[in-house]
C-alpha positions, -999 to 999 in steps of 0.1 A, spaced: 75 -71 608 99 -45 614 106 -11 599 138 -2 590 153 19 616 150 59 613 183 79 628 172 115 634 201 141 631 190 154 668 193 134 698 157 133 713 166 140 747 176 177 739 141 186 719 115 203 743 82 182 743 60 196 714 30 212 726 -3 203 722 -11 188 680 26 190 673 52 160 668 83 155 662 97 140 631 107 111 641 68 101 653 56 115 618 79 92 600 63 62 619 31 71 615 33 78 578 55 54 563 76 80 553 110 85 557 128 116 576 145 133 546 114 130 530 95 150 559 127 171 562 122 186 527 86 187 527 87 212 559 107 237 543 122 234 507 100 243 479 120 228 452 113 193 469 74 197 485 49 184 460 37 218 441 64 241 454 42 245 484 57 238 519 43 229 554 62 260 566 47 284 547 10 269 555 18 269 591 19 235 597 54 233 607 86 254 624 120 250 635 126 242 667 162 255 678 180 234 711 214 254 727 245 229 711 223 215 685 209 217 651 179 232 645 149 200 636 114 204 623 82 197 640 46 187 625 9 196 632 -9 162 632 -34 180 613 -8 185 581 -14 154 570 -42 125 581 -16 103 578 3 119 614 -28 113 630 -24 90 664 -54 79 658 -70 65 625 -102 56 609 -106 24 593 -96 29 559 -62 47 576 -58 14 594 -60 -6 562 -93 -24 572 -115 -11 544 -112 -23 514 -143 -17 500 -133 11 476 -105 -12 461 -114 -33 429 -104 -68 426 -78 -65 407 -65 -43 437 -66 -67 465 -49 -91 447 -22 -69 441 -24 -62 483 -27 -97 487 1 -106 465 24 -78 481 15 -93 515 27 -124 507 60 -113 495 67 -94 524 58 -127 545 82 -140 517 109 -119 531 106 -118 566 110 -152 568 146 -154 545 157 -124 568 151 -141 596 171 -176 582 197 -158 571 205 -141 606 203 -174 619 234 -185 595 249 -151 599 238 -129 572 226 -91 574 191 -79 563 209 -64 533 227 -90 517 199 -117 526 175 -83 508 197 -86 476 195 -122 476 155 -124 475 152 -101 450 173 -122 425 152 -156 435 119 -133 432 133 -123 398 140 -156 387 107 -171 400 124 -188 426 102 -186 455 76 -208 461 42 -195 456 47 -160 438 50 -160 399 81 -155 379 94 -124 368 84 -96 397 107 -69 390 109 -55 425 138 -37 439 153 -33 473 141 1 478 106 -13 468 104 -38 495 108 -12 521 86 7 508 57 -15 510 75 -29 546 66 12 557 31 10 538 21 -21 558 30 -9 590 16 28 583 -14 19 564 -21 -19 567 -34 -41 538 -56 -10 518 -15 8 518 -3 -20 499 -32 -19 471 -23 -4 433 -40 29 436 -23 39 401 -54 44 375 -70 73 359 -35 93 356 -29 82 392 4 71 410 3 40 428 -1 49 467 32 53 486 53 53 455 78 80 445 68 95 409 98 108 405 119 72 413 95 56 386 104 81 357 141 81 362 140 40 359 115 45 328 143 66 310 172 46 323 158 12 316 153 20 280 174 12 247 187 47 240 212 38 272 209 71 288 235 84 318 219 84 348 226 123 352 207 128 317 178 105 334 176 126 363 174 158 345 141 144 325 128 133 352 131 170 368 113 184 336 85 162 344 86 172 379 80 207 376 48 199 353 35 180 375 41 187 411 63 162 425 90 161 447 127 162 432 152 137 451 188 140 451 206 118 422 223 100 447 189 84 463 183 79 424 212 58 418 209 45 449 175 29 436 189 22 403 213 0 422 186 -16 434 173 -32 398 186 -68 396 215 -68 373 195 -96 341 170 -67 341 191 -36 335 212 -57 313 179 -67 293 162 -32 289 193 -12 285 214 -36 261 187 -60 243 180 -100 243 214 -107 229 233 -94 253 207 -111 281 216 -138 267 252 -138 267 256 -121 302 231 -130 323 206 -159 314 216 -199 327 220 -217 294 225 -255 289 256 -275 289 259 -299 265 276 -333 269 299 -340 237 313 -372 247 281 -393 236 286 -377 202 301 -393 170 326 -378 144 303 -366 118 272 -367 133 266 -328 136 287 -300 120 283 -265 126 291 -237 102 296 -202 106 313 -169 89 337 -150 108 359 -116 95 396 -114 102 408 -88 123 436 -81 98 439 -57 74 452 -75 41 461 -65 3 440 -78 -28 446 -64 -57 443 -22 -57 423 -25 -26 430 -32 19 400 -56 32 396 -80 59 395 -112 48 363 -136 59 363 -169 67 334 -194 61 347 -227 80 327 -259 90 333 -277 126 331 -314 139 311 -310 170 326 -339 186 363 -336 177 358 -294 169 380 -302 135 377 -275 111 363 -303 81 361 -279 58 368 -239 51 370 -213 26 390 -177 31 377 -146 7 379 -112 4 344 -105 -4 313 -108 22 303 -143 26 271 -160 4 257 -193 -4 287 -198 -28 314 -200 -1 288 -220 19 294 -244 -11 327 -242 -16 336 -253 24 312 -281 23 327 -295 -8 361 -294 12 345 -314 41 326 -341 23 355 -349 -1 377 -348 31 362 -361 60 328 -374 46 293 -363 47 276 -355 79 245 -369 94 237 -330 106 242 -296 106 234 -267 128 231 -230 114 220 -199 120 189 -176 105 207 -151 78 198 -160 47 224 -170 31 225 -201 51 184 -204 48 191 -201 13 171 -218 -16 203 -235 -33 210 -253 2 176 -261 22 153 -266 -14 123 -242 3 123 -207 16 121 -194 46 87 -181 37 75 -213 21 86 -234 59 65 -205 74 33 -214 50 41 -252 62 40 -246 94 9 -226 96 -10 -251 70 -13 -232 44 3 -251 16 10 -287 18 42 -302 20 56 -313 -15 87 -341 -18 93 -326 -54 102 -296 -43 120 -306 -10 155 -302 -29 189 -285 -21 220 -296 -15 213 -306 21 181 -333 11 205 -345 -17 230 -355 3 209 -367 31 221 -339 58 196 -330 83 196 -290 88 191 -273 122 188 -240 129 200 -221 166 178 -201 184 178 -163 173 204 -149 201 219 -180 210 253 -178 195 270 -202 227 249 -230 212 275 -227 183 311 -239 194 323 -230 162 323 -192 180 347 -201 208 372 -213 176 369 -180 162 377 -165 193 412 -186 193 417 -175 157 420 -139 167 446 -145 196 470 -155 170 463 -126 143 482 -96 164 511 -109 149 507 -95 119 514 -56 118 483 -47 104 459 -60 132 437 -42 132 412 -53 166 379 -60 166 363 -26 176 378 12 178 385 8 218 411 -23 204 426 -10 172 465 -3 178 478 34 177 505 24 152 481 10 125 478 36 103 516 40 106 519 3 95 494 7 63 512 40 52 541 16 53 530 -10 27 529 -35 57 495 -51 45 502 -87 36 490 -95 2 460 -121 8 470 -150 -9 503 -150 20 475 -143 44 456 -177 34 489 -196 32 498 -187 65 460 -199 78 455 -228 60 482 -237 44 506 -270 46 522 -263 80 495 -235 85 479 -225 118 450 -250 112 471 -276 108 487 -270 140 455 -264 154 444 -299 144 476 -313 162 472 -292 195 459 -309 229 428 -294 238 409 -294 271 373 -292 263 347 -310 272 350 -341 259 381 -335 243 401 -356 273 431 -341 266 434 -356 229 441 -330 198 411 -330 175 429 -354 145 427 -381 170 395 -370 187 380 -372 153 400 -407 145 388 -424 175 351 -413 175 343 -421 131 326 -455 129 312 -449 97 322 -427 70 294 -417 41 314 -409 10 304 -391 -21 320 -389 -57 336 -352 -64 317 -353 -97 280 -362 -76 297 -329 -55 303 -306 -87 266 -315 -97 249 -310 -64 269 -278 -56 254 -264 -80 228 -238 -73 194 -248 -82 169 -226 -89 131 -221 -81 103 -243 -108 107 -224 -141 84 -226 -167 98 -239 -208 83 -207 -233 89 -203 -263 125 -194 -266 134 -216 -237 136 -209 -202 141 -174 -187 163 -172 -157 168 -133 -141 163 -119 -174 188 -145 -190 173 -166 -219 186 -201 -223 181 -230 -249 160 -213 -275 168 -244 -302 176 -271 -274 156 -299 -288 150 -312 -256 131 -280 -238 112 -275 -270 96 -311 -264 88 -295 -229 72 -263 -235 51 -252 -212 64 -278 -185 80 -266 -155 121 -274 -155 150 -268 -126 181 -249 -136 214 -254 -119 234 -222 -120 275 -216 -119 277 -179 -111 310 -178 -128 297 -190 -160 263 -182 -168 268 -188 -211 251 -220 -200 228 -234 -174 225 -274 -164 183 -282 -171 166 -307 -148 132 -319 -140 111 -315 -109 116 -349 -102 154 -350 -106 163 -361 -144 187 -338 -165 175 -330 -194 204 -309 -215 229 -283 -212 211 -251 -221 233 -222 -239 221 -186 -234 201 -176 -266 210 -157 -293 198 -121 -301 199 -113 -336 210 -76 -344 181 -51 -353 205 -43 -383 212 -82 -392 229 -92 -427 211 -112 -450 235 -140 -439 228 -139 -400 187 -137 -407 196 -168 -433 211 -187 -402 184 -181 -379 158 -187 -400 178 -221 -406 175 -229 -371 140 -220 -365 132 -242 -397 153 -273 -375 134 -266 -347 101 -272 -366 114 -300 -384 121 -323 -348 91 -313 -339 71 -332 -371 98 -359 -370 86 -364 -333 53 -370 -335 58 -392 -368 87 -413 -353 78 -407 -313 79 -444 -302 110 -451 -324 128 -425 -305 117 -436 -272 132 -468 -277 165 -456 -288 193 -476 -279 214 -451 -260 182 -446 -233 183 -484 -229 221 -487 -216 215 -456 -194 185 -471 -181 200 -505 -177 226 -491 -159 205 -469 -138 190 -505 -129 219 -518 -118 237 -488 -97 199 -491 -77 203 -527 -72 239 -526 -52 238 -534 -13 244 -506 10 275 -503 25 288 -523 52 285 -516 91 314 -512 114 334 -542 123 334 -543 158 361 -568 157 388 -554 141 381 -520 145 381 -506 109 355 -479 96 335 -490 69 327 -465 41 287 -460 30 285 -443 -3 256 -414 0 234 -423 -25 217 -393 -42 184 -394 -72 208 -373 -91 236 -399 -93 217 -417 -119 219 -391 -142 255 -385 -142 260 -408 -175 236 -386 -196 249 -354 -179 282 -367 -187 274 -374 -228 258 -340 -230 287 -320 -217 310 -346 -244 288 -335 -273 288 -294 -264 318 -290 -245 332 -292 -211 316 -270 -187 327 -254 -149 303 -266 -127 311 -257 -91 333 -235 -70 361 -255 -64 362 -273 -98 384 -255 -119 411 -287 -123 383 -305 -143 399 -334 -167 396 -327 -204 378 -360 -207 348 -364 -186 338 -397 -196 370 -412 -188 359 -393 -149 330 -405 -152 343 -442 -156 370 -432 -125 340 -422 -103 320 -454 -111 350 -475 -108 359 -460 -70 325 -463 -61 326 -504 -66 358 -506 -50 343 -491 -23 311 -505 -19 331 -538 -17 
């Protein structure tokens, strides 16, 4: 193998021979490994010799001055063992008894990469390539575990490999051994080099000039030699780009920048068979109310025809609730899908919409608890949506990112744009706020999704993605739907819902985040002590939806009571009264028990529970003529919808969901409606 070639700043022909012991440094530098700036600076500069301490002031080496040329150095062999012409074994590299295993492997290992390379140089200056770009090139493939035989993941820089190139020639195998141990540096290795990568390759993102000044505190506590911060940068150069990119800015931005990732094939996908949701924040400044924000946008996509199904705008951060509220908009619009991808925050691994927490999957997968179907609820096992989540990191698997990205090309044209960071917010925007320029949020959400919005051109524009064939997504999604599962806005408002964790019935009811409900509901005071599911509207919480674990309603809780600690006589009189009723269904109960469970209400709700169980499934697509065929989604829940139905009749109407504020002032006649569309579709 070759050394790299060493240019001395005087021509050789015009130094005198050295004397007897003495060389020149051009000999010293090949018989060291070390390179001629090194040598230089060890002669005669005491801020660079190891310890402050030069050759030239120990004697053991001089200028040499020539007539027309610059003054050069030379060396007494005996300044350092490795100038010697002649070696002892160990010098040579053939002893390597004193090494540990652990050692000659590394030797070994360092051997066989410099084989490794020797051999690409010398392909690549058969194709015509230079050592230095064929150099760059094998450190990537070394990097990426890309050469046969050596494992994945050396981090070895060009200024590395000919280093140990000058070790093996200098020193033989023993030179190329790990001598670091016991406070040591590894033999042949420049301290100095190592702790300016140390501090560079680190999270705090440090200048390179703030990385060589450390460095130079270390080196006057411990003795070593202080290199220019050009050779630092030029070995900082050296560091393949994934790995300065992965120290420096973290595993997202690996990721993103410099890690191969897969590419996916969308044209074997089907309309509805995996959405993808996602929150995004508006890079416009809007007015609600007394108060500027930046409106956020929860939206769900079509991953085959990348239609936005369904979406919500706000002005407060997103939750589970506008999670809801967009998924409402896409079943009742486009149909249920067969999956959905989302991410880890916890508002999408939330209780209300996966039925289990994040800590309770952990427990499943390690074994610790056993997997229960009656508490495997939510909103996604009612519908019968499958739920992935992406990789932490891995925001390209979403395409739902890449449509947020062509939302905010269009937002500079409002004059309150505000830019996604400081190094893009426009000069003038402060100018534009003081100006009342803001546009009031409702205009903002009429211009988005409005009729004639930007999503609805969206939905009308050719696109050229993968898969996309040059079709807009409204006929992407068209073409692709074979078989659309429907669900009743009423099975929607029930399911949206949020449920809560198993509660247990007390005394006065059930206790929800210090909230008491149905203290004299007849129905929880036949449970007590039995464990009950609550669905929650936040917008109402007077009254809470009871179920069982096993999916029947039970009643519509109100919130309880509190009598004043200062009551009248009349108010103690009308609690008393209740508590009196409450006692009295309880005797008439267990006097009358099997005459109430055969009352004739319960048998027409069970008889038509019967019935709704026994209908076919929905039909499959008719290859024929083409049409798509509707399948209802069939949820436990539906079954109850008649009793839920005749409890809100006899205590009131109740909001149930967001989204559900146009709710008829006759639910039975809805409920009727919903049934009735359900047979028409069904046949």
């Amino acid at each position: 193998m070759t050394t790299p070639a060493l240019l001395p700043t005087t021509p050789l022909a015009t130094l005198p021979a050295p004397a007897n012991g003495w060389i020149d440094l051009p000999t010293a530098a090949k018989r060291s490994g070390k390179s001629i700036g090194h040598l230089r600076r060890w002669c005669g500069s005491a801020t660079y010799a190891p310890g402050g301490v030069t050759l030239q002031s120990k004697g053991l080496a001089k200028l040499v001055t020539v007539p027309g040329a610059k003054p050069e150095w030379i060396l007494k062999e005996e300044a350092d063992p490795s100038f010697a012409a002649v070696k002892f074994a160990d010098q040579l590299g053939t002893n390597l008894r004193g090494l540990t295993d652990r050692q000659r492997q590394t030797a070994q290992l360092r051997r066989l990469i410099l084989d490794k390379w020797s051999e690409a140089v010398k392909a690549g200056f058969t194709l015509g390539f230079d050592k230095d770009k064929v150099t760059g090139r094998f450190v990537e493939q070394l990097f990426l575990g890309q050469i046969a035989g050596i494992p994945k993941s050396i981090e070895v820089c060009r200024r590395t490999l000919y280093r140990w190139e000058g070790l093996w020639d200098s020193g033989g195998l023993a030179a190329l051994a790990d001598g670091r141990g016991g406070g040591k540096v590894e033999k042949g290795a420049d301290p100095f080099i190592e702790a300016v990568k140390h501090y560079y390759l680190s999270k705090r993102q440090l200048p390179l000039t703030t990385c060589h000044k450390m460095a130079c505190l270390d080196a006057a506590e411990k003795g070593w030699e202080v290199p220019s911060r050009r050779t630092c940068q030029r070995a900082i150069d050296g560091l393949p780009k994934g790995v300065v990119i992965k120290q420096r800015f973290g595993e997202e931005a690996y990721t993103n920048e410099a890690q191969s990732y897969i590419e996916r094939d969308y044209s074997g996908l089907r309309s509805n068979q995996i959405w993808v949701g996602d929150h995004h924040q508006f890079d416009v400044i809007c007015r609600h109310g007394d108060k500027l924000i930046r409106p956020w946008l929860t939206a769900w996509m079509d991953m085959r025809s990348r239609k936005i199904v369904g979406r919500q705008v706000f002005a407060h951060d997103p939750n589970s609730d506008t999670i809801l509220s967009a998924l409402r908009m896409g079943c009742l619009d486009a149909g249920v899908p067969e999956t959905v991808m989302i991410d880890n925050g916890k508002d999408y691994d939330s209780y209300a919409l996966n039925g289990r927490t994040k800590k309770d999957r952990w427990l499943i997968r390690k074994g610790k608890i056993q997997l229960d179907p009656v508490y495997a609820g939510g909103v996604f096992a009612a519908l019968g949506i499958e739920a992935k989540f992406v990789l932490p990191y891995h925001g390209q698997s979403k395409p739902i990112e890449r449509f947020f990205g062509t939302v905010e090309q269009q937002t500079p044209v409002w004059a309150t744009y505000c830019g996604r960071s400081t190094a893009h917010k426009p000069e003038d925007l402060e100018l534009q706020l003081d100006r009342g320029n803001a546009p009031q949020l409702t205009d903002f959400i009429e211009w988005f999704s409005g009729h004639g919005g930007w999503i609805e051109t969206y939905h009308n524009t050719v696109h050229t993605g993968d898969g996309m064939d040059g079709k807009t997504p409204n006929q992407v999604f068209a073409e692709n739907l074979s078989c659309k599962r429907t669900t009743t806005p009423e099975l929607l408002d029930v399911l949206l819902l949020k449920p809560t964790p198993p509660l247990k019935v007390g005394q006065n009811g059930v206790t929800w985040q210090g909230l008491r409900y149905g203290q004299h509901c007849p129905e929880l005071i036949e449970m007590l002590g039995r464990e009950v599911l609550l669905r929650v509207d936040d917008r109402d919480l007077s009254r809470v939806q009871v179920w069982t674990k096993e999916g029947r309603f039970v009643c519509v809780a109100p919130a309880n009571e509190r009598v004043p600690v200062n009551a009248t006589s009349q108010e103690l009189r009308k609690a008393i009264a209740a508590t009196k009723s409450d006692r009295k269904l309880m005797k008439d109960f267990v006097e009358a028990g099997p005459r109430m469970a055969d009352d004739l209400p319960d048998k027409i709700l069970r008889a038509r529970a019967r019935v709704a169980a026994a209908v076919k499934p929905g039909e499959t697509l008719d290859l024929d003529t083409g049409e798509v065929s509707l399948k209802p989604v069939r949820s436990p829940l539906e079954d109850q919808l008649p009793a839920l139905q005749k409890a809100l009749e006899a205590r009131g109407s109740m909001r149930m969901a967001v989204g559900a504020e146009n709710v008829s002032e006759d639910p039975m006649a809805d409920l009727k409606a919903a049934l009735q569309r359900r047979e028409e579709a069904e046949e």
